[in-house]
C-alpha positions as CSV (number, residue, x, y, z in Angstrom):
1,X,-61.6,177.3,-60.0
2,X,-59.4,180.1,-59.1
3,X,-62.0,182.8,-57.9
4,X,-62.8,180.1,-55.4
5,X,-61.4,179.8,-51.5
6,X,-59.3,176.4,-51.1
7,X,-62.0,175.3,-49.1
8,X,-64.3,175.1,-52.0
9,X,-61.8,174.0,-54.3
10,X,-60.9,170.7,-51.9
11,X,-65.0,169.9,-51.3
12,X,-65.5,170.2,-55.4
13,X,-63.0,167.9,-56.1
14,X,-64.1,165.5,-53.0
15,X,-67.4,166.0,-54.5
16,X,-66.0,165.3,-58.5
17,X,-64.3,162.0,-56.8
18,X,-67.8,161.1,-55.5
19,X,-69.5,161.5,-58.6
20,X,-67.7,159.2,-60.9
21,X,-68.2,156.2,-58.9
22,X,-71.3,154.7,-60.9
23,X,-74.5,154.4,-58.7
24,X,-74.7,150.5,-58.7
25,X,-71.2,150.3,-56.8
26,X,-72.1,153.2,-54.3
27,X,-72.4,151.1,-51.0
28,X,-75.8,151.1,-48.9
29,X,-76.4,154.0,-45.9
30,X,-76.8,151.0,-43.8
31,X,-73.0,149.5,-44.3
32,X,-71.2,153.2,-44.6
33,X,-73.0,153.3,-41.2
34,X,-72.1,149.7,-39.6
35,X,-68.7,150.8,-40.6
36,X,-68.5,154.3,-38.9
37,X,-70.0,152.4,-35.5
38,X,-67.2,149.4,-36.2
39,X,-69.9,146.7,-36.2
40,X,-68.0,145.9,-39.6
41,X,-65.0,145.1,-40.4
42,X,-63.8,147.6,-44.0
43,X,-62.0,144.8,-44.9
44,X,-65.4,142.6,-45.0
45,X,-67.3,144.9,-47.0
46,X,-66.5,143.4,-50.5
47,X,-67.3,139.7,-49.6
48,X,-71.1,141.3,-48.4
49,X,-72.1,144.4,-49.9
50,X,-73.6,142.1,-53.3
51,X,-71.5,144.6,-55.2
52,X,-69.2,142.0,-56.4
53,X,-70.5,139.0,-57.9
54,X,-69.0,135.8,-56.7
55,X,-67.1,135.8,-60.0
56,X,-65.4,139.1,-59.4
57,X,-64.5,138.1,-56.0
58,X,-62.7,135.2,-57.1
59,X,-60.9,137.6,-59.6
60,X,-59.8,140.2,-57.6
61,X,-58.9,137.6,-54.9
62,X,-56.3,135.5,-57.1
63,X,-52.9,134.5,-55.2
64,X,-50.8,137.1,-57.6
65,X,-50.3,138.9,-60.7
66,X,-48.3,136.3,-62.1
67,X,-51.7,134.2,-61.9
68,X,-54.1,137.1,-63.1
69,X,-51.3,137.8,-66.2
70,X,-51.6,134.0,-67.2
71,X,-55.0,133.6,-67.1
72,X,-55.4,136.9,-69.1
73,X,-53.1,135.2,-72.1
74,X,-54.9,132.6,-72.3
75,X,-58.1,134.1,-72.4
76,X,-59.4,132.0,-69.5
77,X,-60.4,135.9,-68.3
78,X,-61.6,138.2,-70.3
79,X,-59.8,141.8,-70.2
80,X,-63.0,143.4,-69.6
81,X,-64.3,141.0,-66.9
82,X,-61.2,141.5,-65.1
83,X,-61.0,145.1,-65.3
84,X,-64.8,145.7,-64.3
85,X,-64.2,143.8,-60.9
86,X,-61.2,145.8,-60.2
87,X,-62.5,149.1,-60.8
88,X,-65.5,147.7,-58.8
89,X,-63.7,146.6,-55.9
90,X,-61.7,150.2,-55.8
91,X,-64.6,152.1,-56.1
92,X,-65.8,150.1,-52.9
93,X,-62.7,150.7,-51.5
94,X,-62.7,154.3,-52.4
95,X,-66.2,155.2,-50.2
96,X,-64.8,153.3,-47.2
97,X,-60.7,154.5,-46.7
98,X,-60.5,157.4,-49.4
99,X,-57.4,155.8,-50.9
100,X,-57.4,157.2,-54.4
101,X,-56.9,160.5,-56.1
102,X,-58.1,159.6,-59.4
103,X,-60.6,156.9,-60.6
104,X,-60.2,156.5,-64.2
105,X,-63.0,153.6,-64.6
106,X,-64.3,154.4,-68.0
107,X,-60.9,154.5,-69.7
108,X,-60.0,151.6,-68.4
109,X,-63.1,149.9,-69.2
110,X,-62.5,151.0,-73.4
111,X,-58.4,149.9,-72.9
112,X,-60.3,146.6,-71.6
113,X,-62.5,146.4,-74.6
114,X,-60.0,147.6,-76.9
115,X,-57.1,144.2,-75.4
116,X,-59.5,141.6,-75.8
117,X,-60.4,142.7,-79.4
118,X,-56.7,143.0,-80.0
119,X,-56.2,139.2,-78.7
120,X,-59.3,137.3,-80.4
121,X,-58.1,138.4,-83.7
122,X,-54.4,138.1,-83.4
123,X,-54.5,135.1,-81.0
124,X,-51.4,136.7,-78.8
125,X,-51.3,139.3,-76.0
126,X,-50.6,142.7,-76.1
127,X,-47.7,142.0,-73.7
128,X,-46.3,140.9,-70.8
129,X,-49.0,142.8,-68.5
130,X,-51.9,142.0,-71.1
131,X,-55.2,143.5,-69.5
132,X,-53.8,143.3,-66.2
133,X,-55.0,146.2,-64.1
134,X,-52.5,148.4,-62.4
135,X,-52.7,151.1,-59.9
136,X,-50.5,153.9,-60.3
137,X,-49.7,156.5,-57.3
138,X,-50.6,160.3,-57.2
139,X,-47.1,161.5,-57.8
140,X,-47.0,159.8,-61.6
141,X,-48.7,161.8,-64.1
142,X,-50.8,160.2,-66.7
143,X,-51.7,162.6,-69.9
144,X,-54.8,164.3,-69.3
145,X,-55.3,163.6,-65.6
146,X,-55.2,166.1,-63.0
147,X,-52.0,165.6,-60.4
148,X,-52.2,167.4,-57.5
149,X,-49.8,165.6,-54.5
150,X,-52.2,166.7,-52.3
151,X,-51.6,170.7,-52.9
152,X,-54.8,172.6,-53.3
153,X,-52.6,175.3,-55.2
154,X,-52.2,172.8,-57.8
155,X,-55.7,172.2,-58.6
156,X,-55.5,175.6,-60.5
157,X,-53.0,173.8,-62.8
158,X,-54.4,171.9,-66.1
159,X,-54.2,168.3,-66.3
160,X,-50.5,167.4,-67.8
161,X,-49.7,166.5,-71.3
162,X,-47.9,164.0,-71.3
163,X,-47.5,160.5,-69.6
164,X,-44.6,159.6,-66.8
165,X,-42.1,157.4,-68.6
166,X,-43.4,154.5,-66.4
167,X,-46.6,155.2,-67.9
168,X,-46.0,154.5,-71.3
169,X,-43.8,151.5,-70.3
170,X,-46.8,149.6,-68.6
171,X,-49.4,150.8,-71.6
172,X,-46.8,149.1,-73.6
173,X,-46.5,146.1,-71.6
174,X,-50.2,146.1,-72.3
175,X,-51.6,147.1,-68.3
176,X,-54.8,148.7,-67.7
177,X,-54.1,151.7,-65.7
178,X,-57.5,152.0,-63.6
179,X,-56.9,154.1,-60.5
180,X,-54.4,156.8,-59.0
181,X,-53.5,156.4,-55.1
182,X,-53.5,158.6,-52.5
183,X,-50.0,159.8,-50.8
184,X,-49.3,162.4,-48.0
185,X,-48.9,165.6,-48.7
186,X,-45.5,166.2,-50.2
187,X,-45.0,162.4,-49.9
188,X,-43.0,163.6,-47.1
189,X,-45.1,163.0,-43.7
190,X,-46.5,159.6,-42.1
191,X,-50.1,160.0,-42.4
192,X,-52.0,160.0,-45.5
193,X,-54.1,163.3,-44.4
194,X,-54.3,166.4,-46.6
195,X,-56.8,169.1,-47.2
196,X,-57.6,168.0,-51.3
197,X,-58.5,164.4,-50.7
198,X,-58.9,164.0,-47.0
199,X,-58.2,161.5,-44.4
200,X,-57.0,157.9,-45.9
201,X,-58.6,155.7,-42.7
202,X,-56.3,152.4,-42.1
203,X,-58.8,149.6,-43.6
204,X,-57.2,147.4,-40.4
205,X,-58.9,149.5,-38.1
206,X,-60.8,152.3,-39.1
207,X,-60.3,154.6,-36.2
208,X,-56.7,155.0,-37.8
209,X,-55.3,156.5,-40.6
210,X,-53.0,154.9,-43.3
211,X,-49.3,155.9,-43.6
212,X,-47.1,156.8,-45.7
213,X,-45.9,157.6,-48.9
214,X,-48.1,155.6,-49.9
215,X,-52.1,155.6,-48.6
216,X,-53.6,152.6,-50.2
């Protein structure tokens, strides 16, 4: 990427971002465009764009963590079930706010796989975060994932080798890490606005943006 203007860097990548969501949880013309004419509400859009079954709603609409971890143990929810309506329900929320940096859908989706196989036979969780999904912010590096902060000059860099501390505490707590959120540039400004990943709009109101440092 580095005989190419920044320009062309920053629409590649907001084309790369575009490209991994999967085709059957890319919203319809029709609400990207109720929502650009606010005759819908972003924070709507889940409950009646049929992406999400009724099921996955119910998941990703649980009172707390604490709820979603004890249900996980128990195998009353699956790892994979929960982690397929999450990454769902971010990719949705992805095409309407552009809060994420990173979707990392598939490898959450094998960490899923790979928890619930790990529970049936032993009987017992991985940990205390067993198959609970957890987003991680831009500025934490997870091994073999591109970090940027919102720099274009960093895009030239290559994807780091090793995990953030943090990282490897959650994996070992037994988390799915599914996503990477969007921050202003340099963490270090109000508005979640920067030439890599674009505007973060407020999913209040969408004629504003999100703040800051964290634009989720």
């Amino acid at each position: 990427m580095t005989n190419l203007t920044w320009q062309d860097k920053c629409a590649a990548k907001q084309a790369e971002a575009a490209a991994k969501i999967p085709i059957d949880w890319r919203l319809s013309a029709e609400i990207l465009q109720q929502v650009d004419k606010n005759e819908l509400d972003i924070l709507d859009v889940p409950s009646k764009c049929v992406i999400l079954s009724r099921r996955e709603l119910a998941i990703t609409e649980l009172p707390d963590a604490t709820t979603l971890r004890d249900k996980l143990a128990t195998q009353e929810l699956s790892c994979i079930d929960v982690t397929t309506a999450f990454c769902k329900r971010a990719a949705i929320a992805q095409q309407l706010s552009s809060c994420l940096t990173e979707t990392l859908f598939s490898e959450a989706l094998v960490r899923a796989k790979d928890l619930d196989t790990h529970i049936k036979t032993t009987g017992k969780p991985v940990g205390l975060l067993h198959g609970v999904p957890i987003s991680l912010k831009e500025t934490f590096n997870i091994k073999g994932v591109p970090t940027s902060l919102g720099f274009t000059s960093f895009m030239d860099h290559e994807p780091v080798s090793q995990n953030s501390v943090l990282i490897d505490i959650l994996l070992e707590a037994g988390a799915v890490l599914y996503v990477k959120t969007n921050v202003p540039q340099t963490m270090m400004t109000a508005d979640s606005h920067k030439n890599v990943f674009g505007r973060v709009r407020n999913p209040h109101r969408s004629t504003l943006t999100a703040g800051g440092s964290s634009g989720l």
